[in-house]
Structures are given as structure tokens and as C-alpha cells.
Phi, psi and omega in degrees: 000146185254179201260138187282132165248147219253128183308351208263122163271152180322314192293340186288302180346315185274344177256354175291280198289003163287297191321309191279352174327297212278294191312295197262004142296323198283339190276317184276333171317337222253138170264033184240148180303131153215146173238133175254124186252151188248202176298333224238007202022079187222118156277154208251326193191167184195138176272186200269320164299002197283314178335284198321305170315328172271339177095005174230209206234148178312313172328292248248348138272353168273141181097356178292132173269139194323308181279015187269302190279310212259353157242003170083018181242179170266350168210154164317096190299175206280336190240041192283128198272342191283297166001281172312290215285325152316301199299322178295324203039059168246160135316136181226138244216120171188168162296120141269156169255106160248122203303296159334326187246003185037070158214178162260129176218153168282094166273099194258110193263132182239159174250130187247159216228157178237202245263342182278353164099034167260132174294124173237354198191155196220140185279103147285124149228119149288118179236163183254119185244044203280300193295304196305332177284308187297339160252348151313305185308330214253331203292328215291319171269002161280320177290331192258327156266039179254344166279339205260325184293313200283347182279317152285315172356315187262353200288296180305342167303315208280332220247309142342307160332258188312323160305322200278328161282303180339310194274328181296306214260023166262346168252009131316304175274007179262346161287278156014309194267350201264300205324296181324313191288324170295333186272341159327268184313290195294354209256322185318309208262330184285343171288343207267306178332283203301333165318306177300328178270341162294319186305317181279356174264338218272304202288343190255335163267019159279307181292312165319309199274353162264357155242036188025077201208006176240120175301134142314323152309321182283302177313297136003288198284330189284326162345272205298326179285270192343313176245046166284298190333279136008279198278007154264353163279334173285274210306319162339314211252003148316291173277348190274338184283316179317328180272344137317327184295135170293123175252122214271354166230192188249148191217187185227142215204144154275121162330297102056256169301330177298272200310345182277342174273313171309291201306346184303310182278345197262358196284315168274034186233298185317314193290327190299320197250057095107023175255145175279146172248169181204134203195103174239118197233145157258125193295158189034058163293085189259163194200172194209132167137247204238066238299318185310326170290315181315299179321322217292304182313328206269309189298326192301321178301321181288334201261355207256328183268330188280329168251029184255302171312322190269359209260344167256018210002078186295124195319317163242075179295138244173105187243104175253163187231146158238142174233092188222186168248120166223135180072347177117006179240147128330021102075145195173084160285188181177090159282136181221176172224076158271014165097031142082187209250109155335120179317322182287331191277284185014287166322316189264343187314335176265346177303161184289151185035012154274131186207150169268354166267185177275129237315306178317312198243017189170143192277304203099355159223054175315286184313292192297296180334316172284327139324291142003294190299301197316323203293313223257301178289308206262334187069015182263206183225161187210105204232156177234134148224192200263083189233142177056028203106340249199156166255159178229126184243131170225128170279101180236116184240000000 
């Protein structure tokens, strides 16, 4: 009988099988478990990670049925993807848990069809998404206490908020209280003359009127002094309860007149220690917002300047005030010629509790608190550098 000879020349012969060579290296390459299961749910092939994944060898999986290996049962479960997928002859796409291999994998089953368009086999590739579900899981409770966090959030802001005032205004008021004890001692000191000239009118019209040596006129004039005297002690104790008073709205206020009341208390504690004021102004500078807080800021600044001077005991100590308008703001220097602010200090000088004098004289938060007040309360700016020897604080509302 002769031999059917065959259409195929060797060399094509050789790229089919160079071909199916190159297809099953490209099948064991792959690192998602894949298997072909046929109608019969029997596997036909398994690639070499599927093998590795079983502990067994590809042979020794083939002919095996598909729920046998990968769900442990003796019959086709009710929701068997292979199934759909024979029936359908579409791809199909879901999750498992396999216990046998103890991950989670994604699986996609395709159909392969043979030359009459009939399904004969269905492509399992799995892959494990085992680590990938396990940081879902962790995003997923990292997203629900970033919800649980944002959801308290404006509650712990508003609550944050209010300590942080809470805390502004107990160091307003330990500033408040340091300020008082300097204007107590200038008020003290500021008091004792004009006393003395009441004392001394009150004993010279006693001694008059015991030597029947006192005029109505004379009597008149002793009045009159006494109580000009009175009502500069009065308006004294005016401003000092005032600059105490809590103030619960914003006002309109001369600039102007606020440093002439502050200096009022701080000018004869200044004069006692030999520094000169100088006080260059343009007239009726008004603003709006808080003036009892401002004197507190303008004085802190002033007291601030005062002991930079006696603390380098500079020979001719010298504190100038500029009072203008420039751009649509109010303007308030404090210039001193204390040898300026050290370049390392600078930066620091409005933090809270820094100071450079010694523990006895100082806290540390006169600036701030007066930084504070301009910024916060006032909506200005409170600012420092080094100019002409000297530091210059400029007050911008």
C-alpha cells in the first residue's frame, strides 16, 4: 500500500514546532496558575505554576476534575463558572477563596471554540490576589477611621479652638497683671508730688485760718488748686480702671490720644531713670477695633524698649515714637538706641515665653501677647528689625 504523502514540507513542519516549542515555554512562563478544562470538566493541561501550586507534577494533574482540585467536592457545584461558561461561550470573570491553596485569586475563564464555532474547553487563569485583597481590607479601615476621624473633626477643631483662646486670654490676662504692677509703681510714684501739694495747701490754710491771716480769696485760690490737683488724680484712676475693662465689641478710637495715655503712666518711671521721649506725630490718626487691648500692646512694647536700655545702660537713652498714616493704615513706631536685637535673636523675639532678660524680670510674654493682640484681635501687623543702633517696633493697624 503506498504511503499518503504529506502537504506539509519539512521546513513548514519545523516552524509548527518551533512554534508549539515557543507557545509552551510562553504557557510555563506565566505566573498565574492556568488550566484547560474540557466539557467533561477534566483537565487537558495545566501550566507549570499551576503544577508547582499543587505539589504535583502536570502529568499527574491531568484528567483530574476541576471541582476535585481546586474545591475538594465529588460533584459540580450549583454555581460553577465553568459551566456558564460552556453554556454561554463568553468570558467570565469572579472571585474565589481556595482554601487548598489558602489565598484569595481572581479567575478568568475563556472558551475555546473548535473549527465548527462549537465550545470544547474553557481557559482557567488564576491569579492571586490574595496580598491585594489584604491591603484592600487594611485601605478599606484606614478609609473608614479617616471617616470616623473627619466626622469628629470640625467638632475637635471648634473644641481645640476654644483652648487655644482659652489659654490667649489667661496670658492676656498674666500680662494684664505684670503691666498693672508697673503702672501701680509709676501711679505711685506719679502721685506722690501732686499729694504733697495737697498736704501742703491743706497745712498752710490751717496755719492761716489759726492766725486769722486767711482771705476769701486767698481761700478761693487754695480750692481751686487742690481740686485742679484732685481731678488729675481722678482722670489718673480713670484711665487705669479703663484699661482693665473687658472689652466685648470693636470701637473707634485716636491713636493719637491712646499713646498719650499710656505714656502717661510710663513717662515718670522713664524720667526717674534718666531715658528721654521724643514723640513725632501727625495729628488725629483714628482706628477701629480695640483700644484697651492696643494701650496693652503699645505699653508692652514701650516697657520692652525700656529695659533694653537700662539692662545695656546705655549712656544716653532715648526712646522715639512716630505717630502717621501711610497706604490707608494707621503707623506706630518705637524706636530705642539700645545697640539693636541680636541677628540669631531676631526670629525669636514674639515667641511665647522667650526672653533674653533674667528669669526675676521677665517672662517672656510681653511681645507676644502684644503680637498677638495687633495681629489677631486688631488684624494688623507687629513687626521688629535693627535700624540706626537701635530696635524699631512698628505697629500697623
Amino acid at each position: 500500500m503506498p504511503t499518503e504523502k504529506s502537504d506539509v514540507s519539512p521546513m513548514e513542519q519545523e516552524k509548527i514546532i518551533h512554534a508549539k516549542q515557543e507557545w509552551e515555554q510562553t504557557f510555563d512562563a506565566v505566573s498565574d496558575l492556568i488550566f484547560i478544562v474540557d466539557t467533561n470538566h477534566s483537565i487537558v493541561r495545566v501550566n507549570r505554576a499551576m503544577a508547582e501550586r499543587c505539589g504535583c507534577t502536570p502529568m499527574e494533574l491531568v484528567g483530574r476534575k476541576c471541582f476535585d482540585l481546586m474545591h475538594g467536592t465529588n460533584s459540580v457545584p450549583d454555581d460553577c463558572l465553568h459551566a456558564r461558561v460552556l453554556q454561554c461561550g463568553k468570558s467570565q470573570i469572579s472571585e474565589f477563596n481556595v482554601e487548598k491553596f489558602n489565598g484569595t485569586f481572581e479567575v478568568t475563564m475563556s472558551p475555546l471554540f473548535n473549527a465548527e464555532g462549537q465550545t470544547t474547553a474553557t481557559v482557567h487563569v488564576a491569579r492571586d490576589i490574595t496580598e491585594k485583597k489584604c491591603h484592600g481590607k487594611l485601605l478599606a479601615a484606614q478609609q473608614k477611621q479617616l471617616e470616623e476621624v473627619n466626622s469628629t473633626l470640625e467638632s475637635r477643631i471648634t473644641e481645640a479652638v476654644a483652648e487655644l483662646r482659652k489659654k490667649d486670654d489667661i496670658l492676656i490676662q498674666q500680662s494684664r497683671l505684670t503691666a498693672m504692677g508697673e503702672m501701680i509703681s509709676n501711679i505711685a510714684h506719679q502721685w506722690r508730688q501732686p499729694l504733697n501739694n495737697v498736704g501742703l495747701i491743706v497745712q498752710n490754710l490751717q496755719l492761716a485760718f489759726k492766725a486769722n491771716d486767711l482771705s476769701v480769696e486767698e481761700l478761693d485760690e487754695d480750692i481751686a488748686e487742690t481740686m485742679k490737683v484732685l481731678q488729675q488724680i481722678s482722670e489718673t484712676i480713670d484711665d487705669f480702671s479703663n484699661f482693665f475693662s473687658y472689652e466685648e465689641e470693636a470701637s473707634s478710637f485716636v491713636v493719637n490720644e491712646l499713646v498719650s495715655r499710656s505714656l502717661s503712666f510710663v513717662e515718670p518711671s522713664l524720667k526717674r531713670k534718666g531715658i528721654w521721649l521724643e514723640l513725632d506725630e501727625q495729628p488725629d490718626i483714628t482706628e477701629k477695633g480695640y483700644p484697651n487691648e492696643y494701650m496693652q500692646a503699645f505699653l508692652n512694647v514701650m516697657l520692652n524698649a525700656r529695659d533694653v536700655l537700662l539692662d545695656n545702660q546705655v549712656a544716653h537713652p532715648l526712646i522715639s515714637i512716630r505717630i502717621f498714616r501711610e497706604n490707608g493704615r494707621s503707623i506706630v513706631t518705637v524706636r530705642d538706641n539700645g545697640g539693636g536685637i541680636r541677628e540669631e535673636v531676631l526670629p525669636k523675639i514674639f515667641d511665647p515665653y522667650f526672653t533674653t532678660k533674667h528669669q526675676s524680670t521677665g517672662v517672656g510674654i510681653g511681645l507676644y501677647m502684644a503680637k498677638m493682640i495687633i495681629e489677631k484681635k486688631m488684624h494688623g501687623s507687629l513687626t521688629a528689625r535693627n535700624v540706626d543702633g537701635g530696635a524699631e517696633f512698628r505697629i500697623e493697624v
